[in-house]
C-alpha positions as CSV (number, residue, x, y, z in Angstrom):
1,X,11.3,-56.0,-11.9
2,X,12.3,-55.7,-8.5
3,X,9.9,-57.0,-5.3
4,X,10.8,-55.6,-1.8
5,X,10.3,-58.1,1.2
6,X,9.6,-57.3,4.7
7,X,9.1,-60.7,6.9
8,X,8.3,-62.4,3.4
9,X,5.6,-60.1,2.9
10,X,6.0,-57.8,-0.7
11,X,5.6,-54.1,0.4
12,X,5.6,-53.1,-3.4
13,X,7.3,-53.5,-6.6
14,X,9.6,-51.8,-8.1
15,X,10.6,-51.5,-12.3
16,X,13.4,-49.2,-13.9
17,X,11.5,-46.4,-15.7
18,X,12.9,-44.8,-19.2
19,X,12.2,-41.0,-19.1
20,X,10.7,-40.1,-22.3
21,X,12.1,-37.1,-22.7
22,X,15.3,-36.8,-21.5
23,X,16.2,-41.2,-21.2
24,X,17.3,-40.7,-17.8
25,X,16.6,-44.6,-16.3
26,X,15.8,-44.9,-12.5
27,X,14.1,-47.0,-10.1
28,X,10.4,-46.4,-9.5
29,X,7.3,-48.3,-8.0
30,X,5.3,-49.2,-10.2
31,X,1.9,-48.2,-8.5
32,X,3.5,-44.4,-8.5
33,X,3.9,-44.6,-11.9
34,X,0.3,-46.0,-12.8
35,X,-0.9,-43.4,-10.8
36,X,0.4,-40.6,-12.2
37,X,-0.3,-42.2,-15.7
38,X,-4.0,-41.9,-14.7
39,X,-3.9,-38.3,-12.9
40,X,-1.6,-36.4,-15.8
41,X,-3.0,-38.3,-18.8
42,X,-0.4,-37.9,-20.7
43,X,0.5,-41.2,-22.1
44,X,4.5,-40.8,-21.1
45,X,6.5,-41.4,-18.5
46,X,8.7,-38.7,-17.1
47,X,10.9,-37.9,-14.3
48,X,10.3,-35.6,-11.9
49,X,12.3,-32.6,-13.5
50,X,10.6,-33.6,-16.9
51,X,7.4,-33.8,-15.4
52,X,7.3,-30.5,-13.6
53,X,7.9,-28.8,-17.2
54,X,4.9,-30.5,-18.5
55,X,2.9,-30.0,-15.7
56,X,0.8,-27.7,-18.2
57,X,-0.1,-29.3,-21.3
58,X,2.1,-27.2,-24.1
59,X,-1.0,-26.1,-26.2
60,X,-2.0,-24.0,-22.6
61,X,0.6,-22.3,-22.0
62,X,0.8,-18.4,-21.4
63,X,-1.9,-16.9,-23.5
64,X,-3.7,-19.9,-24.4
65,X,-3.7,-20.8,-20.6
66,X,-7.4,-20.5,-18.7
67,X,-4.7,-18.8,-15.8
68,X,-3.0,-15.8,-18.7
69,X,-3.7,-12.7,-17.0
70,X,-1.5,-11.1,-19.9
71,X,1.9,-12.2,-17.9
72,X,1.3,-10.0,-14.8
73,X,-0.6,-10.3,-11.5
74,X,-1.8,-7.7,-8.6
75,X,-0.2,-7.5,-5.5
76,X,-1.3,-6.8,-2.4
77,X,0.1,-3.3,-1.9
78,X,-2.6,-2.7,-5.4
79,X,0.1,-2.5,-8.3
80,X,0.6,-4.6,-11.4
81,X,4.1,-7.0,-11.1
82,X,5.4,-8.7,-14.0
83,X,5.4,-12.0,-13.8
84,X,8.0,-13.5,-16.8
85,X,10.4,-12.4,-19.1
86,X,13.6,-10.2,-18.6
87,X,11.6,-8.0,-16.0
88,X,10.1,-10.5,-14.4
89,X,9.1,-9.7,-10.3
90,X,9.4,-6.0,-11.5
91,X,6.7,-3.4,-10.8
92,X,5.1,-2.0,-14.1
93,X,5.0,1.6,-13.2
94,X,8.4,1.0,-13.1
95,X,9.5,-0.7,-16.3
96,X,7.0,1.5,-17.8
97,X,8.9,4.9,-16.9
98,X,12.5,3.3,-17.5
99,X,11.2,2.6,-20.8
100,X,10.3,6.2,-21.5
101,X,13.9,7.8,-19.6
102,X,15.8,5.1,-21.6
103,X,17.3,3.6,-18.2
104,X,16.2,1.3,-15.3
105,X,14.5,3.3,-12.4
106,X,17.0,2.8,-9.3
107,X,16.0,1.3,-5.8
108,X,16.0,5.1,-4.2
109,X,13.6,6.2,-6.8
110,X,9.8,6.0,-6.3
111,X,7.4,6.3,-9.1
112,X,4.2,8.5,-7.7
113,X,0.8,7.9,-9.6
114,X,-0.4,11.1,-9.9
115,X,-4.5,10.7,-9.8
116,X,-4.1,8.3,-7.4
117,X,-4.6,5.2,-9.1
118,X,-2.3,2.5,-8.7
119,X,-3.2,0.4,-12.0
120,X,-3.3,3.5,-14.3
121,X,0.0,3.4,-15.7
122,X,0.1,5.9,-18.4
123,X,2.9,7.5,-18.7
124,X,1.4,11.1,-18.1
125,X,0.0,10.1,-14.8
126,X,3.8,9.0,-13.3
127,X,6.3,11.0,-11.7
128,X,9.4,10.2,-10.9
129,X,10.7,10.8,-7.2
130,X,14.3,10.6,-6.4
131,X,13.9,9.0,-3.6
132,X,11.4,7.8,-1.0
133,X,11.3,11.3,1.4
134,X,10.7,13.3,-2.0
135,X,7.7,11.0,-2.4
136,X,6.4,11.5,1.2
137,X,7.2,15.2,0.5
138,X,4.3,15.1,-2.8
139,X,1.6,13.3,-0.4
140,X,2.2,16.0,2.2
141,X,2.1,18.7,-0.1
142,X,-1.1,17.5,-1.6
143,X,-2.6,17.2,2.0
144,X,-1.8,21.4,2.1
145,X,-3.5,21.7,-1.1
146,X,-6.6,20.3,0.6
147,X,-6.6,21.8,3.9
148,X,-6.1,25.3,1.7
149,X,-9.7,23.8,0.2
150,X,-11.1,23.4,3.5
151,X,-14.5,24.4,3.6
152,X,-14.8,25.9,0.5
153,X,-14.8,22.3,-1.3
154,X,-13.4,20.1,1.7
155,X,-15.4,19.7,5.0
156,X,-14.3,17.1,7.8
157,X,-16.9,13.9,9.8
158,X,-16.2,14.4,13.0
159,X,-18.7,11.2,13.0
160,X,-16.6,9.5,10.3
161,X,-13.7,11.0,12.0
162,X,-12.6,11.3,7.7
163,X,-12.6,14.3,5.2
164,X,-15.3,14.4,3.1
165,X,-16.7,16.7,-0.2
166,X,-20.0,17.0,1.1
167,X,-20.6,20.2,3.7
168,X,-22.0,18.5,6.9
169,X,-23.7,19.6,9.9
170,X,-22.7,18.2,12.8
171,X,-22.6,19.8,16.6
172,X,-19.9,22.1,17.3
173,X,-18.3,21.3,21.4
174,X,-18.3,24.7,23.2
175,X,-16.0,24.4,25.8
176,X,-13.6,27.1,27.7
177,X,-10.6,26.3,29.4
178,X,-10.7,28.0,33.2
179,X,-7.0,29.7,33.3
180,X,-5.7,30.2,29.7
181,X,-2.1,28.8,29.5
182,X,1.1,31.0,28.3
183,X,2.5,29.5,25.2
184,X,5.6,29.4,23.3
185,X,6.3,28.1,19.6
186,X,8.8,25.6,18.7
187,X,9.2,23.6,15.4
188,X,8.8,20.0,15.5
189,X,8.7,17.5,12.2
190,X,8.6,20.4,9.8
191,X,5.2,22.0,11.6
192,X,4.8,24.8,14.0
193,X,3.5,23.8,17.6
194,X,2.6,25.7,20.7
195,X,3.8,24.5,23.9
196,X,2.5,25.2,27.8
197,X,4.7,25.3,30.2
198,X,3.9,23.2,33.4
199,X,6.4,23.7,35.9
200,X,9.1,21.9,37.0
201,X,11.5,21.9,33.7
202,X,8.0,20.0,31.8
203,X,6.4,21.4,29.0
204,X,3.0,19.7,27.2
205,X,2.0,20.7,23.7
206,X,-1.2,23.1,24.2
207,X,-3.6,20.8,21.7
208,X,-2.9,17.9,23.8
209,X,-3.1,19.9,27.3
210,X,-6.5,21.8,26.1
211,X,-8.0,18.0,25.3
212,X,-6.9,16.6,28.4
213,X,-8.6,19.5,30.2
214,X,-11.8,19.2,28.0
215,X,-11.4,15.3,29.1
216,X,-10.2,16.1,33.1
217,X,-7.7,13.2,31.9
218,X,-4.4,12.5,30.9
219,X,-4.0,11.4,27.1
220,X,-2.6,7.6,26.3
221,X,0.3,7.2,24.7
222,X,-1.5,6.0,21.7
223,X,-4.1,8.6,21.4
224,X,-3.1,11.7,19.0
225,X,-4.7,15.1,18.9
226,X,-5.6,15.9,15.3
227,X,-5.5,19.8,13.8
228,X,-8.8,19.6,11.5
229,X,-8.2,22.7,9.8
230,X,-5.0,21.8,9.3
231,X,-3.6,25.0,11.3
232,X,-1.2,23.6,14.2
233,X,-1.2,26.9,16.0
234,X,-5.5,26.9,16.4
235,X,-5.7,24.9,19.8
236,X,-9.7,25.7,19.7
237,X,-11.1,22.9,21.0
238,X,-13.7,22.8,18.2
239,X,-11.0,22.1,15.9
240,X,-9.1,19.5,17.5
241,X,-10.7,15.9,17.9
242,X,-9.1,12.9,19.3
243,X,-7.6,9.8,17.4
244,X,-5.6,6.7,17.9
245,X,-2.9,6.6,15.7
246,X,-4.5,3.9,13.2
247,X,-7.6,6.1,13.0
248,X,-5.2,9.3,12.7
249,X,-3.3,7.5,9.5
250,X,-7.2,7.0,8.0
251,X,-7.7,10.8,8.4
252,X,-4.3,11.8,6.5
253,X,-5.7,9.3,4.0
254,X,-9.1,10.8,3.6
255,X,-7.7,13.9,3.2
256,X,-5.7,12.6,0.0
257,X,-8.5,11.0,-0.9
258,X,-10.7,14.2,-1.7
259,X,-7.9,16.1,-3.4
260,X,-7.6,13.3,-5.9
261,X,-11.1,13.3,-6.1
262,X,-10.6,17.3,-7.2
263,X,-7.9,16.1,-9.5
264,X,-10.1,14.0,-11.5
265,X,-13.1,17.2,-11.1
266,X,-10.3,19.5,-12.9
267,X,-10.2,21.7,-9.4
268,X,-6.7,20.6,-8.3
269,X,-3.9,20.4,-10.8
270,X,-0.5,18.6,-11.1
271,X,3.0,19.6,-12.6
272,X,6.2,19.0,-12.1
273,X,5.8,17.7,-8.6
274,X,3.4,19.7,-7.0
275,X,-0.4,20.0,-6.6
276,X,-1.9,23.3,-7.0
277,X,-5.3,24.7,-7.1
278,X,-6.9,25.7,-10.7
């Protein structure tokens, strides 16, 4: 037994403690120790990598744990991740569908949940992507499944500012533009625009220039003209309606949303990488 002294006064005491499991000896206060005799319960004395290992009694670990949530937890981005073993930090849609090609699933390849639900991981609702534009390619292809649906099963909130599967009612904007602008057709991002020509070596794209006439302002940079009917070419003013871009994401999302929701109805079908109506 050891006593430290400041200015003759003991600050505390310190004993050489035995692990019990390992017999590593080391220098300890002995308050410490009598503490976490009293906290842990145990009965022995450890040091602190023993202890960490028993930091769960042995008869609760994994399943009989109150914490077992059968070795995998949610994440944040909504999938399953595994949480021990040989796979552990994996994603299960993944080991799931390496299990059934016989191989690991590379880092370019994206695993697509077919109906849309992340924690359904049966192996007839994946599909493998090879990379991540052929996945962005499926979502995009689904969204022209939809807008082919448009009302017939698909109608759009202008309220909501979302696609819905209800028909609604609302109040159509009748509005004419004074001088109709000549246009010309270029290709941008894989779609088909019209573009007015201003003058002076500038050109505007007509959906934006009809809704800054409609408004008798010019547009933000971070407000985006949205196509309803999906149709880039129809600059009617009824089917265009105004979004920022977070609101213009939440209407592409909607949109996938419904035809997922037809998936599950048996309208909209699935194979071998594309959605197609039934």
């Amino acid at each position: 037994m050891i006593k430290e002294n400041i200015d003759g006064l003991t600050v505390r005491t310190v004993v050489t403690r035995i692990c019990d499991d390992c017999g590593v000896e080391e220098l300890k206060a002995i308050n410490q120790i009598l503490y976490s005799a009293c906290r842990k319960k145990l009965g022995r004395d450890y040091c602190k990598k023993c202890a960490y290992k028993y930091r769960v009694l042995p008869d609760r670990h994994r399943e009989k744990s109150v914490l077992w949530k059968g070795g995998k937890s949610l994440t944040k981005n909504g999938y399953y991740r595994i949480n021990g073993g040989e796979n552990k930090g994996e994603y299960e849609h993944k080991i799931i569908y390496g299990d059934f090609l016989g191989r690991k699933i590379t880092r370019e390849e994206k695993v697509h949940h077919i109906d849309g639900v992340k924690l359904n991981n049966d192996i007839s609702n994946l599909f493998l992507c090879k990379d991540k534009s052929h996945h962005s390619l499926v979502h995009y292809q689904m969204e022209e499944v939809g807008l082919s649906l448009f009302l017939k099963y698909i109608w759009f909130d202008s309220i909501k500012k979302e696609y819905v599967l209800e028909e609604n009612s609302n109040k159509k904007v009748i509005f004419q533009i004074d001088k109709q602008p000549s246009c010309e057709t270029l290709w941008k991002n894989g779609k088909r625009y019209s573009y007015v020509y201003l003058g002076d070596r500038k050109h505007r794209t007509t959906h934006r220039y009809v809704f800054e006439q409609f408004l008798g302002r010019k547009l933000y940079k971070n407000e985006q003209v949205h196509h309803i009917n999906g149709d880039t070419l129809d600059n009617d003013i009824n089917n265009l309606i105004l979004l920022s871009r977070s609101e213009h994401r939440k209407t592409h999302n909607s949109l996938q949303l419904c035809v997922l929701e037809l998936y599950k109805n048996g309208v909209i079908g699935f194979k071998e990488g594309i959605y197609y109506v039934c």
